[in-house]
C-alpha positions in Angstrom: 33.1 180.0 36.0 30.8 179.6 32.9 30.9 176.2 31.0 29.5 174.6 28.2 28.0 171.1 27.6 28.0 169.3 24.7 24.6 170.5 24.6 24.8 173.6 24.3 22.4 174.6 26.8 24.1 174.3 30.4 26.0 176.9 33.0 28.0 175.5 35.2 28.3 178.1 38.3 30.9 177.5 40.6 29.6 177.6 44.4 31.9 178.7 47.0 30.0 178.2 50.3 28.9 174.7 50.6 28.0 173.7 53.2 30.9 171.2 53.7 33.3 173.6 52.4 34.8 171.6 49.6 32.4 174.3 47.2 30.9 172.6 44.5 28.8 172.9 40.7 25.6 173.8 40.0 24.3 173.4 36.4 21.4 176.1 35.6 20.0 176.4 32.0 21.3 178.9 30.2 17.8 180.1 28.6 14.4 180.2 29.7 13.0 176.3 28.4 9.7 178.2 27.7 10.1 181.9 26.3 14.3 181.5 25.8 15.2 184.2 27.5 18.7 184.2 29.0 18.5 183.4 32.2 22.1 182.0 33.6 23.6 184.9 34.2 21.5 186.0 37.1 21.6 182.7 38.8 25.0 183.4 41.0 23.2 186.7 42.1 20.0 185.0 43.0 21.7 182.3 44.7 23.9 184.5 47.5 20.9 186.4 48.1 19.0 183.7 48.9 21.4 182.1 51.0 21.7 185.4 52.9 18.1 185.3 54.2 16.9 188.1 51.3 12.8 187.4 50.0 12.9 185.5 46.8 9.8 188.1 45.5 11.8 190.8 46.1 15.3 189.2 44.3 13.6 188.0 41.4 11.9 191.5 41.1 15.5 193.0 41.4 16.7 190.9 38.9 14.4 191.9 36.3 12.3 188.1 35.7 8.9 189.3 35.3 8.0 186.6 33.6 6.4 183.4 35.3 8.5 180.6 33.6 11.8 182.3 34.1 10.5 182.5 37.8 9.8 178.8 37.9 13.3 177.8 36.3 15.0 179.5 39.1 12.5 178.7 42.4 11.8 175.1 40.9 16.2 174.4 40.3 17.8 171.3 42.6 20.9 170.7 42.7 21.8 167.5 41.7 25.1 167.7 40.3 27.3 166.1 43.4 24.5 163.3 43.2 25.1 162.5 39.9 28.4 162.8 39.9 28.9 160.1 42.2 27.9 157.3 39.6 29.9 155.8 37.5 30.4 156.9 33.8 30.5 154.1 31.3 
């Protein structure tokens, strides 16, 4: 499930394995901040492949991000939306 922000520049992956079962959002940019490269499209992949034990060299290397800052936008991402979401808008 791929969403737009007002923005512009968020994906919104749906996450179907939480680990309270309720599944939940995770927003990834959908470029590269440094080079602009689409990146959000490969995020779901990386993600269940991760979660099934799989090295993050190798996945990364699979997935074609050869660069270092496409690299860093996916092993330096936290989720944060359930965190957030918990405040009150005004």
């Amino acid at each position: 499930m791929a969403r737009q922000g007002q923005s512009g520049r968020n994906h919104i992956v749906k996450d179907e394995k939480k680990e309270n079962g309720k599944g939940g959002r995770m927003i990834i940019p959908i470029r590269c901040f440094s080079c602009g490269k689409p990146i959000a499209h490969l995020y779901e992949e990386f993600r269940e492949r991760t979660n099934k034990g799989d090295n993050r060299k190798k996945i990364l290397d699979d997935l074609g991000l050869e660069r270092y800052c496409c690299r860093a936008m996916f092993l330096g991402h936290v989720d944060l939306i359930d965190v957030t979401g918990q405040f009150k808008k005004f």
